[in-house]
C-alpha positions in Angstrom: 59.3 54.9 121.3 57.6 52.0 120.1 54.4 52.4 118.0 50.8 52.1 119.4 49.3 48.5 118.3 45.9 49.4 117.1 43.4 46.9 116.0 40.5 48.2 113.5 37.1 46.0 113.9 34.2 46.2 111.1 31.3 43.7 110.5 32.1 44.7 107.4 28.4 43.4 106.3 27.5 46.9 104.5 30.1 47.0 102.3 29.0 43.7 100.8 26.1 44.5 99.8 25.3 48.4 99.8 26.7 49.7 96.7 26.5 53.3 98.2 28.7 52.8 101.0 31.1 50.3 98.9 31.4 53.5 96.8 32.7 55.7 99.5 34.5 53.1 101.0 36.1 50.4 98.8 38.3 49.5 101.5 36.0 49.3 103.9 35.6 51.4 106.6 38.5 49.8 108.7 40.5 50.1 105.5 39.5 54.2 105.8 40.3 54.5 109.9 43.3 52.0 109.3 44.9 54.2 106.2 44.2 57.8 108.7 45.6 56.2 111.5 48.8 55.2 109.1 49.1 58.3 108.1 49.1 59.9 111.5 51.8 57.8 112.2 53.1 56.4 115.4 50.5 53.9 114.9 51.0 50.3 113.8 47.7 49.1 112.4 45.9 45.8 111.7 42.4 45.5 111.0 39.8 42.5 111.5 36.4 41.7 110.1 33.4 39.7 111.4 33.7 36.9 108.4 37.3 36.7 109.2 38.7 33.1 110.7 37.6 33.7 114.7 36.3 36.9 113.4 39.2 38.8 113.5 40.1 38.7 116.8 42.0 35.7 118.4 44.2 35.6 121.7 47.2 36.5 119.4 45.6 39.6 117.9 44.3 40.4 121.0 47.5 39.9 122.9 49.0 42.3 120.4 46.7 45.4 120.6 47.2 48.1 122.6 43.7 49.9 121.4 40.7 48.5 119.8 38.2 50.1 117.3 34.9 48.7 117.1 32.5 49.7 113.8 29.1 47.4 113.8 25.6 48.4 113.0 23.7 46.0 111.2 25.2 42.3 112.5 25.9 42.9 116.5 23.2 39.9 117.3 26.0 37.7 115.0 28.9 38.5 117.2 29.2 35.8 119.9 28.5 36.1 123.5 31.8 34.6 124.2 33.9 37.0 122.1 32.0 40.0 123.5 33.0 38.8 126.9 36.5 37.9 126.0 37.2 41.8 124.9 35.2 43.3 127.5 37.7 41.5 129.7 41.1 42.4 127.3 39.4 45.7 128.7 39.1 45.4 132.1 42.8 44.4 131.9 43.5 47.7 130.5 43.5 47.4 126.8 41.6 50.5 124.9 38.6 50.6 123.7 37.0 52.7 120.9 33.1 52.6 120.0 32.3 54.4 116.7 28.8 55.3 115.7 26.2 52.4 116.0 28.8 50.7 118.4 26.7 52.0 121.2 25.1 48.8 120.5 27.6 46.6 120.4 27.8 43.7 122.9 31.3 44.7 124.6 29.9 48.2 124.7 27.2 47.3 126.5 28.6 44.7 128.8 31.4 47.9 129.3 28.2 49.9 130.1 25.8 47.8 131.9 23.0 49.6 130.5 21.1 49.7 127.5 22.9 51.9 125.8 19.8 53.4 124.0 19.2 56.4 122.1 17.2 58.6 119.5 18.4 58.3 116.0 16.7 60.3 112.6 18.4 59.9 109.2 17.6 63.3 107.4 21.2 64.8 105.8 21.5 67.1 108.6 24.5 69.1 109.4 26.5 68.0 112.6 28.3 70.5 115.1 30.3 69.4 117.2 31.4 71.7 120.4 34.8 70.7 122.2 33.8 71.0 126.1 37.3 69.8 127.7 39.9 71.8 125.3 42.6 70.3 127.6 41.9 66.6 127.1 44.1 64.6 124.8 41.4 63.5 122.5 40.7 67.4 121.9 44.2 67.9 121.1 45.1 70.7 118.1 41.1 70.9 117.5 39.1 74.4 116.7 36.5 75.1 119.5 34.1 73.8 116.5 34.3 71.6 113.6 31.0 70.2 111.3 30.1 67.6 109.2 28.0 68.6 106.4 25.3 65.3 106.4 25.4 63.2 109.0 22.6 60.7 111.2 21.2 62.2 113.9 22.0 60.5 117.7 19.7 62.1 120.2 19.3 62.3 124.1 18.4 60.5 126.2 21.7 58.4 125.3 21.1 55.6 127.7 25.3 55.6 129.4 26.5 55.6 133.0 27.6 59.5 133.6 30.9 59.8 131.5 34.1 60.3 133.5 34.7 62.9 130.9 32.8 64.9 128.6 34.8 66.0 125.5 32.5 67.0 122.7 28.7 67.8 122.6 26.9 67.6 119.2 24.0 69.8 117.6 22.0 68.9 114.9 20.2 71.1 112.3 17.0 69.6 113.4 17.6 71.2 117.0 19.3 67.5 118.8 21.9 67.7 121.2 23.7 64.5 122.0 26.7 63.7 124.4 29.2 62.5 121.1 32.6 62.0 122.9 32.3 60.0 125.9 35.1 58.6 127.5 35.1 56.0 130.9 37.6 54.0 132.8 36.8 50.2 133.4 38.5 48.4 135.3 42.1 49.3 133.8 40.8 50.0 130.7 40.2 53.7 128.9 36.9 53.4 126.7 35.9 56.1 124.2 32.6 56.6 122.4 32.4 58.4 119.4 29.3 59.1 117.4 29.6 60.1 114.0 30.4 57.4 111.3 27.0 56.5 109.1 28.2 54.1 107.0 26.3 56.4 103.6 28.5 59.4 104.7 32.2 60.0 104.1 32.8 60.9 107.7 36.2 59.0 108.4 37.4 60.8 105.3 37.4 63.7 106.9 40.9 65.1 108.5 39.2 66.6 111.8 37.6 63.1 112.5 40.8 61.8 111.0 42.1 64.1 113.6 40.6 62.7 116.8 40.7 59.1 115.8 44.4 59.5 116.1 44.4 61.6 119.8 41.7 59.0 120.8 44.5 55.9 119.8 47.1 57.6 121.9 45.1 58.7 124.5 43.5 54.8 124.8 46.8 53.3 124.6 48.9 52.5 128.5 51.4 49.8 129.1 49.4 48.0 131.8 47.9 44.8 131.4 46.9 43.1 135.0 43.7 40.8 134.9 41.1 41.2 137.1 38.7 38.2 137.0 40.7 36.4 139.4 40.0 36.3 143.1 43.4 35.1 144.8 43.2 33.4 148.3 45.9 35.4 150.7 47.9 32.5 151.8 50.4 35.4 153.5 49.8 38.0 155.0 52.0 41.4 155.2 52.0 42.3 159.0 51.8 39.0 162.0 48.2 38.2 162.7 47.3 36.8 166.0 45.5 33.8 166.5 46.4 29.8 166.4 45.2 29.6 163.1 46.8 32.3 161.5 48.7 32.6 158.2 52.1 32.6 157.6 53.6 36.4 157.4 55.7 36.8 154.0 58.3 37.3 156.2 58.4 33.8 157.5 58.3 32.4 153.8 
């Protein structure tokens, strides 16, 4: 079986200049998800960076990714309109598509969305517990009924999303929030997950659980289709005779 091609995508712009989050991540947090998603194996993994030449993400990267992570927080205003619509349409064609965190602001997320994609947020160290509602969906696979983080940023309702397809894990904070934190849609041909934890001050993607569904996320994102659909194509033929003088040509008399 050949390996899932999985693209990792962090601004990259905390780890510059936050000692803190340098400190738990000296590889940066794409280094972290890329090095989990290793070691799950099945997985082969590049990662890409907003300073990087095109930032990261050219038609040849893109042509050879199967799933995409997106990580952004503090620079989505500096990511252009043009490469926002470029991977919302990779999308649409039925490439994956992974939102982590403060993704839910990121401008493929939101043209994905078509909302605002707006929430309530609280940074206060509070414990996060997350509830698996759909035990039997892929992203959920081999996970306890509940799993916490110990300090995490709150996400609270109302999370401003279309209605998920599928609902796979609720989150409850010690401050009494609930949030919808694993969200998952189908656009166009395209899977899309969201997946809320990930403050950039907290070793979140160290953990093996998050570890965990990063890697069922990847496999469940990941399907062999690609088929464009920004095109419009003018039905020269037709399948069955139509009658009338002016009618087309059957692809049976081509």
């Amino acid at each position: 079986m050949k390996p899932i091609r999985v693209t990792v995508w962090n601004e990259g712009r905390h780890e510059q200049k936050d000692a803190p989050v340098k400190a738990i991540y000296p590889q940066g947090i794409h280094g972290c998800i890329a090095a989990a998603l290793r070691l799950a194996g099945g997985f082969e993994v590049r990662t890409a960076t907003l300073d990087d030449p095109e930032h990261g993400l050219t038609d040849a990267v893109l042509d050879a990714t199967d799933v995409l992570f997106w990580w952004g927080h503090c620079a989505h205003g500096a990511v252009p309109d043009a490469l926002a619509q470029k991977v919302q349409q990779r999308v649409l064609a039925g490439m994956g598509f992974i939102a982590l965190h403060s993704a839910h602001y990121a401008k493929p997320f939101k043209l994905l969305m078509g909302t605002n994609c707006s929430l309530r947020w609280r940074e206060a160290e509070e414990k996060e517990r997350f509830f698996v509602i759909d035990h039997a969906h892929p992203i959920a696979a081999g996970l306890p009924d509940t799993f916490e983080l110990p300090h995490e940023e709150m996400y609270g309702e109302r999370f401003d999303v279309p209605t998920p397809d599928e609902l796979v894990f609720i989150s409850w904070f010690e401050g009494g929030d609930v949030f919808r934190s694993g969200c998952t849609w189908r656009r166009g041909h395209g899977r899309v997950l969201y997946f809320r934890p990930g403050h950039e001050t907290h070793p979140t993607y160290h953990d093996r659980t998050i570890q965990m569904v990063l890697a069922n996320a990847a496999r469940w994102a990941a399907q062999p289709l690609r088929r464009a659909t920004n095109d419009s194509p003018w039905c020269k033929e037709s399948f069955e005779p139509i009658v009338g003088a002016d009618a087309p040509a059957t692809t049976a008399d081509v």
